[in-house]
RODO-2510 file (C-alpha; in nm, 4 decimals, decimal comma):
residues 370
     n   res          X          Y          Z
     1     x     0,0000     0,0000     0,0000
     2     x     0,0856     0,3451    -0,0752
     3     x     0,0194     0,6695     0,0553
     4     x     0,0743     1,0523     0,0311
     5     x     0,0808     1,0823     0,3785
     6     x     0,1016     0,8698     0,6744
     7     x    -0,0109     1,0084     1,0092
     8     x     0,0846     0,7772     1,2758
     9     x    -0,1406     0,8664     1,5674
    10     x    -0,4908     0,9459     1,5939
    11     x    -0,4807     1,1620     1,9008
    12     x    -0,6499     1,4832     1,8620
    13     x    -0,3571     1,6842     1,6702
    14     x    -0,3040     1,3632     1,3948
    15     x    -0,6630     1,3174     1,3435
    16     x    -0,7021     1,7343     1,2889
    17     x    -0,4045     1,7525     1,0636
    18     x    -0,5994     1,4469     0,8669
    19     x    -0,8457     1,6873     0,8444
    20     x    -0,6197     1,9470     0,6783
    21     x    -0,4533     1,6883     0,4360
    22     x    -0,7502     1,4630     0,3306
    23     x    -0,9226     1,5550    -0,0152
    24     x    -0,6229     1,7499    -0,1135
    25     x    -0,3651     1,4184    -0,0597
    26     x    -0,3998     1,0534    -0,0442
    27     x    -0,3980     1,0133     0,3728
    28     x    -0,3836     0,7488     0,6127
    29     x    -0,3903     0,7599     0,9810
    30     x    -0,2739     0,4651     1,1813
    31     x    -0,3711     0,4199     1,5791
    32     x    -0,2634     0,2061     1,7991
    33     x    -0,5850     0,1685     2,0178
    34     x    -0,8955     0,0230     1,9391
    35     x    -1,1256     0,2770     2,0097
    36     x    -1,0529     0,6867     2,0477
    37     x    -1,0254     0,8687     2,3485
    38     x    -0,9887     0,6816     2,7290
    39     x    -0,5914     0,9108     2,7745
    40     x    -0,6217     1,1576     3,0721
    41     x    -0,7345     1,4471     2,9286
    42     x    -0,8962     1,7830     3,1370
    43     x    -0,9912     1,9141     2,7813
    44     x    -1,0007     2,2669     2,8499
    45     x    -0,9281     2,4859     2,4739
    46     x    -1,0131     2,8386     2,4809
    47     x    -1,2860     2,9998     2,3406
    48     x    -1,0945     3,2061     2,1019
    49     x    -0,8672     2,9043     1,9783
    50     x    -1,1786     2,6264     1,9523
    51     x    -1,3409     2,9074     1,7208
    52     x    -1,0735     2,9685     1,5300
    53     x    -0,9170     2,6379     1,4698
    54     x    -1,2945     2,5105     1,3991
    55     x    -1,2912     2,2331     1,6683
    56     x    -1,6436     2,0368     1,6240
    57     x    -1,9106     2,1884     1,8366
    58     x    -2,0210     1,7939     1,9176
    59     x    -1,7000     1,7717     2,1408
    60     x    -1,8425     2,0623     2,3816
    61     x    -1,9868     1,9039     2,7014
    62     x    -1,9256     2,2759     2,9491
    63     x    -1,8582     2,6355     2,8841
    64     x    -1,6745     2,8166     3,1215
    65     x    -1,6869     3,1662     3,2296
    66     x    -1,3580     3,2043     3,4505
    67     x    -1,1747     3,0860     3,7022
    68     x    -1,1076     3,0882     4,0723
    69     x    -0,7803     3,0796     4,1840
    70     x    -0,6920     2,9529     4,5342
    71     x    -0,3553     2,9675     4,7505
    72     x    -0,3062     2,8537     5,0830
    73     x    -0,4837     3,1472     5,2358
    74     x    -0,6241     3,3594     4,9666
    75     x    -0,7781     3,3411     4,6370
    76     x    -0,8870     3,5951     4,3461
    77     x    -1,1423     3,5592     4,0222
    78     x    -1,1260     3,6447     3,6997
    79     x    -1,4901     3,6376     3,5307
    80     x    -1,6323     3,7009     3,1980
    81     x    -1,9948     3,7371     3,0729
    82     x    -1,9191     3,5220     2,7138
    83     x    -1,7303     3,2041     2,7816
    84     x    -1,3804     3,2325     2,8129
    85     x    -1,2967     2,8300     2,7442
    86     x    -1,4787     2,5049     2,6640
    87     x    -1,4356     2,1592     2,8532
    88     x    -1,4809     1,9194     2,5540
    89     x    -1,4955     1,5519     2,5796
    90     x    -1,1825     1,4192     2,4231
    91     x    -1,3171     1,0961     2,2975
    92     x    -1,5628     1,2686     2,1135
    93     x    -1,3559     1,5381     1,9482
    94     x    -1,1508     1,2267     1,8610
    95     x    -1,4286     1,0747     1,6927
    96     x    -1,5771     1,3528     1,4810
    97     x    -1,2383     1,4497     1,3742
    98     x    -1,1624     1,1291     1,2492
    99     x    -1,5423     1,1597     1,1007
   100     x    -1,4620     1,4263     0,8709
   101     x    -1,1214     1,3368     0,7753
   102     x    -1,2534     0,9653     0,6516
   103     x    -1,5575     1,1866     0,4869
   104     x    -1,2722     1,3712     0,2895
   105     x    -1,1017     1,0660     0,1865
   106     x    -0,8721     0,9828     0,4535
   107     x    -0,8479     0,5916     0,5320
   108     x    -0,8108     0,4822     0,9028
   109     x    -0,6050     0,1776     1,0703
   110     x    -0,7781     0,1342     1,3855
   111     x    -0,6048    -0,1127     1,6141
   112     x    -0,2879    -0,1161     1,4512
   113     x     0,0701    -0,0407     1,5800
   114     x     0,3427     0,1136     1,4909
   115     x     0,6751    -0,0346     1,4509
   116     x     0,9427     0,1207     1,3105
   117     x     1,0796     0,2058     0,9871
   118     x     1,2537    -0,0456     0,7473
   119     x     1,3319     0,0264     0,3837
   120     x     1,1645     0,3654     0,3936
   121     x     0,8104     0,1927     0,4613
   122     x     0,6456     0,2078     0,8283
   123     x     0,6150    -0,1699     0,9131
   124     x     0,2626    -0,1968     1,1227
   125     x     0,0963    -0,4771     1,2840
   126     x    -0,2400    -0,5367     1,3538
   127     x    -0,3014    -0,8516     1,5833
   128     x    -0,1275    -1,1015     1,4222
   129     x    -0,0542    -0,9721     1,1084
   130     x     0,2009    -0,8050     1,0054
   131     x     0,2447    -0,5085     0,6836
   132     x     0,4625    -0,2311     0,5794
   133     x     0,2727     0,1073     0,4209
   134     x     0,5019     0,3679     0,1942
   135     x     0,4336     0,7309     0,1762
   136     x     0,5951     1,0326     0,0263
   137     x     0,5636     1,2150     0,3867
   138     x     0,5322     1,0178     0,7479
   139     x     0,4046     1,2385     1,0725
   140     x     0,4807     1,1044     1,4013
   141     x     0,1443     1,2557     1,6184
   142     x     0,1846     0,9385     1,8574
   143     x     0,1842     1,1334     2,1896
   144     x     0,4451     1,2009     2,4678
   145     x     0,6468     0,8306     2,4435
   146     x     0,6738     0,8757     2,0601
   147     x     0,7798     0,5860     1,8768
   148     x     0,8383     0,7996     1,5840
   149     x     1,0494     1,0225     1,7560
   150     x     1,2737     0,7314     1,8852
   151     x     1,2976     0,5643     1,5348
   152     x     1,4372     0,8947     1,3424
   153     x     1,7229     0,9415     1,6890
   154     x     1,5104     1,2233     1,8430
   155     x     1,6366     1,3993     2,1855
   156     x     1,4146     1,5419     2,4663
   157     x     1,5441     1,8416     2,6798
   158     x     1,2411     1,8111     2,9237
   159     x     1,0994     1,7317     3,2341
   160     x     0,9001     1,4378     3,2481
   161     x     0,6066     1,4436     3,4485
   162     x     0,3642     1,1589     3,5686
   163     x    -0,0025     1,3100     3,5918
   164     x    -0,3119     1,1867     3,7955
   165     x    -0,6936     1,3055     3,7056
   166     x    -1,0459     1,1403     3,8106
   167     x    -1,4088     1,2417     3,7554
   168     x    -1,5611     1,2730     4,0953
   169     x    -1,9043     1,3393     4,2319
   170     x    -1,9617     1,6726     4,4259
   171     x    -2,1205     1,9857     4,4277
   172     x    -1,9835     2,2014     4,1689
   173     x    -1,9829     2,5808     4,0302
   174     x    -2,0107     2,4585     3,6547
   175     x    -1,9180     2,7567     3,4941
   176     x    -1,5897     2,8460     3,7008
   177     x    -1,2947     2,6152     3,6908
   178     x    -1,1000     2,6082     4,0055
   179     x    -0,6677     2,6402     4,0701
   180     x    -0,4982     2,5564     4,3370
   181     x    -0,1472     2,6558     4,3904
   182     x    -0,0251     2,5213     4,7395
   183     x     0,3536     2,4208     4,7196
   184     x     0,2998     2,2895     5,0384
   185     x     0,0495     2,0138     4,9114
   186     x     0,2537     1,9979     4,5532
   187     x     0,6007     2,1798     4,4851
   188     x     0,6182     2,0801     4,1747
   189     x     0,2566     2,1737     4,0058
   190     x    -0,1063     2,3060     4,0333
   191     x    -0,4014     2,1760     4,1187
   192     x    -0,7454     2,1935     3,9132
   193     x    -1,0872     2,1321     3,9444
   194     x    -1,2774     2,1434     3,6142
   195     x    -1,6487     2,1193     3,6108
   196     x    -1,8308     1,9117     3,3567
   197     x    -2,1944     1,9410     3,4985
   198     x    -2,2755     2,0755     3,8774
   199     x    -2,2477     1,7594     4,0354
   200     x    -1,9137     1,5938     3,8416
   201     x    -1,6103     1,7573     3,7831
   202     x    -1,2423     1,6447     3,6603
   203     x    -0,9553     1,7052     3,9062
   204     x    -0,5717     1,6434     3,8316
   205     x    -0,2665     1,7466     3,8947
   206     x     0,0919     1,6522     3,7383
   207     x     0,3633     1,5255     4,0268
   208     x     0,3717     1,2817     4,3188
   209     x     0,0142     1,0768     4,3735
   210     x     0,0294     1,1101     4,7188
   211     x     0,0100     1,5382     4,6073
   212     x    -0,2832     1,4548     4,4917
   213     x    -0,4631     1,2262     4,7386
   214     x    -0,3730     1,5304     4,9738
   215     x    -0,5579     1,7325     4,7725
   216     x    -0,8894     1,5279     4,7944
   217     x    -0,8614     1,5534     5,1684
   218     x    -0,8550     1,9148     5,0981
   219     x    -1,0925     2,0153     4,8686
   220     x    -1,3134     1,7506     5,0798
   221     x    -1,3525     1,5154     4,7860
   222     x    -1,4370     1,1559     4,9161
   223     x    -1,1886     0,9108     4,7137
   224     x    -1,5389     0,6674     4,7649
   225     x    -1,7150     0,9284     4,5239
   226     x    -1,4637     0,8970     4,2323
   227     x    -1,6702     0,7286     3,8769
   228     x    -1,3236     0,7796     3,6611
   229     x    -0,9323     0,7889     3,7080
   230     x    -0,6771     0,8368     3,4788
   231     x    -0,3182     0,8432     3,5060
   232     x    -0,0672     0,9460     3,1928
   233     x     0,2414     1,1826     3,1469
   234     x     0,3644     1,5202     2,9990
   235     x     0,7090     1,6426     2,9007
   236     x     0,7722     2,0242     2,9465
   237     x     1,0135     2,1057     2,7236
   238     x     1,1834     2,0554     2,4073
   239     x     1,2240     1,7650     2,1587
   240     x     1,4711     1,7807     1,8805
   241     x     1,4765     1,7459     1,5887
   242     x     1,1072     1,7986     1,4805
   243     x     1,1705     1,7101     1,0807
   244     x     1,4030     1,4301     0,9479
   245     x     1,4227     1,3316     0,6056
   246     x     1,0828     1,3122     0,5386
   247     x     0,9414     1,2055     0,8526
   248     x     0,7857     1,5098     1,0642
   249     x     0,6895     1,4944     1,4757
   250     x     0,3647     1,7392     1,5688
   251     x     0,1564     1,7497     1,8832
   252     x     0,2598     1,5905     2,2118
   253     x     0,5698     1,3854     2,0077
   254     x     0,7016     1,6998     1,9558
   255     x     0,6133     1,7931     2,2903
   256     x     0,4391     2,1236     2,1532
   257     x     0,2834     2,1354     2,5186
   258     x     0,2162     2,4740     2,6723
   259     x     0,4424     2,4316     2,9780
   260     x     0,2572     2,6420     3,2193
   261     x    -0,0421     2,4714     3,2329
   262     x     0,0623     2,1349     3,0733
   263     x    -0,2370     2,1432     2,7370
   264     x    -0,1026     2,0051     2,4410
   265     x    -0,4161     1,9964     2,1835
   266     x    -0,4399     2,3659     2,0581
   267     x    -0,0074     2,4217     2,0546
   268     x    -0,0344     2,0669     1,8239
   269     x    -0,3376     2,2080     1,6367
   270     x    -0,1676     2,5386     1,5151
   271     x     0,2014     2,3357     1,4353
   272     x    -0,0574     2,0846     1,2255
   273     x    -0,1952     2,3531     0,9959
   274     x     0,2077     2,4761     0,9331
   275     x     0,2795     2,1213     0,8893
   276     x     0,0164     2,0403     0,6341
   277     x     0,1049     2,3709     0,4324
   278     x     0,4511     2,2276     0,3909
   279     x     0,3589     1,8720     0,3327
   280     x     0,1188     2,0187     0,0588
   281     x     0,4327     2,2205    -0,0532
   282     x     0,6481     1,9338    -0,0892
   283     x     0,8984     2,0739     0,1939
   284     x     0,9338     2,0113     0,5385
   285     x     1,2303     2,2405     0,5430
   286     x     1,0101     2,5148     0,6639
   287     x     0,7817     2,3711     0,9334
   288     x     0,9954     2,4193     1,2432
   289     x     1,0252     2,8090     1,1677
   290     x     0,6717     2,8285     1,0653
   291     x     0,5833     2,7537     1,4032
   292     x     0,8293     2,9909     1,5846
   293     x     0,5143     3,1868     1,7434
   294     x     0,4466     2,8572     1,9097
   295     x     0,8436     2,7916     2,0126
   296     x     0,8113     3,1013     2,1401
   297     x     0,5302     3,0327     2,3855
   298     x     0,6570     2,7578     2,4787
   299     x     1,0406     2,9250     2,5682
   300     x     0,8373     3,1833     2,7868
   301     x     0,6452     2,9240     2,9572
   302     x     0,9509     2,7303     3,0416
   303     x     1,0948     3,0255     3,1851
   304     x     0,8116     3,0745     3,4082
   305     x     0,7889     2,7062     3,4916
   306     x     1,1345     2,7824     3,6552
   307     x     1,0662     3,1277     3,8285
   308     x     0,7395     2,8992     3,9982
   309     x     0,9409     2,6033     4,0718
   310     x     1,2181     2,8095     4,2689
   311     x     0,9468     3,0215     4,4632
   312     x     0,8177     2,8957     4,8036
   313     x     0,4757     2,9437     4,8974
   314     x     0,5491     3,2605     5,1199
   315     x     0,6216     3,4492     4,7043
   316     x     0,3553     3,2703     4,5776
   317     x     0,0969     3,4108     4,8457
   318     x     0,2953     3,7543     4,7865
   319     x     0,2558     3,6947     4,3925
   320     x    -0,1523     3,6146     4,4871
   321     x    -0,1628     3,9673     4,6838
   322     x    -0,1078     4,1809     4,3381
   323     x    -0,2893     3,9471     4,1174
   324     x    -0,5684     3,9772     4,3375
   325     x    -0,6068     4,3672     4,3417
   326     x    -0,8466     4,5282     4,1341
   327     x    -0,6120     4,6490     3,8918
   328     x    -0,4814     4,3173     3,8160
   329     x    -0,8065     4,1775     3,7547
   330     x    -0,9524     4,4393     3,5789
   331     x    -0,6624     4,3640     3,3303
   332     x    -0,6304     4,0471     3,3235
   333     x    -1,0129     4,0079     3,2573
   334     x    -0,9767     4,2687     2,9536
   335     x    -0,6562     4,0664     2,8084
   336     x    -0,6666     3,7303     2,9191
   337     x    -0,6342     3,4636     2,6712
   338     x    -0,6531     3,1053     2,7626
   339     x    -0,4045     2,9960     2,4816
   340     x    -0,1703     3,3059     2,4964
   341     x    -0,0436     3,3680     2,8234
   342     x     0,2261     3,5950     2,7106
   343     x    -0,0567     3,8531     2,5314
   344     x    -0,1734     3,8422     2,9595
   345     x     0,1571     3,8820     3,1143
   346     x     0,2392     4,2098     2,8822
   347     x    -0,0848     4,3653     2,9493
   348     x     0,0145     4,3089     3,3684
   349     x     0,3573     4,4439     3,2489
   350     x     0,1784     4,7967     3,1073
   351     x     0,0828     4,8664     3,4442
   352     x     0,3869     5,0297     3,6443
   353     x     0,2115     4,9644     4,0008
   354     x     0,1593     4,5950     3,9250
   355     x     0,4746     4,6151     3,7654
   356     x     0,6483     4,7920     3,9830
   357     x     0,5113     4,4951     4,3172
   358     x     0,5950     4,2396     4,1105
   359     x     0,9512     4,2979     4,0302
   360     x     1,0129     4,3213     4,4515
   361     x     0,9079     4,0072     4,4936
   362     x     1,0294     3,8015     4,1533
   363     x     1,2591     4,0071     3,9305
   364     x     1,3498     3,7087     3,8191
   365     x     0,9672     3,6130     3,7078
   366     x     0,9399     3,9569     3,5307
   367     x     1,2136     3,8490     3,3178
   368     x     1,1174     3,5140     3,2137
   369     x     0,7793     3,7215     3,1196
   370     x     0,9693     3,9688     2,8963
***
């Protein structure tokens, strides 16, 4: 068999790039699992981004309005009147992806893994049988532990983190997420509670498990009233290189993960529509610097990932004390963008007050902002 393309992965990013590619190419889109969806997955993708990378409306299961943010002994909100993100179902935006690439043409291998490369063919098995595929282009969109990326000799600068999230039964503010940033329960991340309807909600965090059964006893979430857990990993960081040959790594393989608040699907989304413009252009060459607005999000967000994991909690509740004041909220609510934190950090930066409070605490943090 031959094709144009072959995506290996049909995670949200590979399945969206299918999308992009199918009817204009001959595409194929191998996954390794039988069914889409069941990885741990908050889903949150803001407004702004699901509208404008024309996620499927099906996917949708909450709308959320802002956010509460909690410390150890304070907390602040930022609010909205339109919704400022969506909590979509991931097995569903899976599904009606892969629904309209297969409409356009694309052909799926469901249940099939891949192995490696031989001969300049991806060799694939699917139970017991086993067959090779050729394509002009191969993408690598098979998630954080890429296979792809180990066959063409990629190399991870990152930090590797395991993650924990259930779906719990509670009572619930459904249009307000909830973080909570106690370094005392977890140095090395936040905490969130996402509502999907009033009475169920997902909860996570990224670090040590026992972080996060502290955090139940916190937030006075019974561990008896838990319907769903999920456990999975992120890397925060960089992956090199993202093109060899003509073999290409997008989404979570090429850990295009936002690595401030650890969401992967709308970094991998924006990379896929650069990477199908070059695939379509016969030239991979220009892909990586395509997607420099991206690299550069994610080079701030490291930075700040640093500045947070060398404060103590005593900054951080000194940090919550400007963030909370009117000022701050008043602009963050004007500026804030779910997907483009740095837009959010240079409107804080325009104020010299806030400015001013935040560079005695962290100079250090205003940096890695500007």
């Amino acid at each position: 068999m031959r094709y144009d393309v072959l995506i290996i992965g049909g995670g949200p990013v590979g399945n969206y790039l299918a999308t992009l590619l199918a009817g204009k190419l001959d595409v194929a889109v191998v996954e390794k699992k039988s069914s889409f969806g069941g990885k741990a997955c908050t889903g949150i993708i803001g407004a702004e981004s699901f509208k404008e990378l024309g996620f499927p409306e099906e996917a949708v299961i909450n709308e959320l309005q802002g956010a509460v943010f909690y410390s150890k002994i304070q907390s602040f909100e930022i609010q909205r009147e339109s919704p400022q993100a969506y909590v979509v179902d991931r097995k569903i935006l899976e599904r009606e992806l892969a629904k309209e690439a297969i409409k356009r043409g694309a052909d799926y291998f469901i249940g099939t893994t891949f192995t490696g490369f031989r001969n300049g063919k991806a060799r694939l098995q699917h139970l017991k049988e086993t067959f090779e595929i050729e394509a002009d282009f191969y993408v690598g969109a098979d998630g954080v532990a890429s296979t792809v990326a180990r066959e063409i000799g990629a190399k991870s600068e990152a930090e590797f983190l395991k993650g924990y999230e259930v779906e719990v039964v509670g009572n619930f503010r459904r249009d307000f997420t909830e973080v909570w940033i106690n370094k005392e329960l977890n140095p090395d991340f936040f905490f969130w509670v996402t509502p999907v309807s009033e009475d169920v909600a997902r909860v996570g965090t990224f670090g040590e498990f026992d972080a996060f059964r502290r955090f139940l006893a916190e937030r006075r979430l019974k561990p008896t009233s838990i319907v769903e857990f999920k456990a999975g990993s992120v890397g925060l960081g960089w992956r090199k290189p993202w093109v060899s040959g003509n073999v290409a790594l997008v989404g979570d393989a090429a850990l295009q993960i936002k690595p401030t608040t650890a969401g992967g699907i709308v970094f991998g989304a924006i990379c896929a529509h650069h990477l199908a413009r070059a695939i379509i252009e016969g030239d991979l060459r220009s892909y990586e610097s395509s997607c420099s607005a991206v690299r550069k999000q994610i080079s701030s967000g490291l930075r700040v990932r640093k500045v947070f994991k060398g404060l103590n909690q005593e900054g951080i509740e000194k940090i919550f004390q400007i963030l909370g004041s009117e000022d701050a909220i008043e602009t963050i609510e004007e500026y804030a963008d779910f997907d483009d934190h740095l837009r959010t950090f240079r409107a804080l930066a325009k104020k010299p007050r806030l400015l001013a409070a935040l560079l005695r605490i962290s100079p250090s943090l205003i940096r890695a902002l500007l």
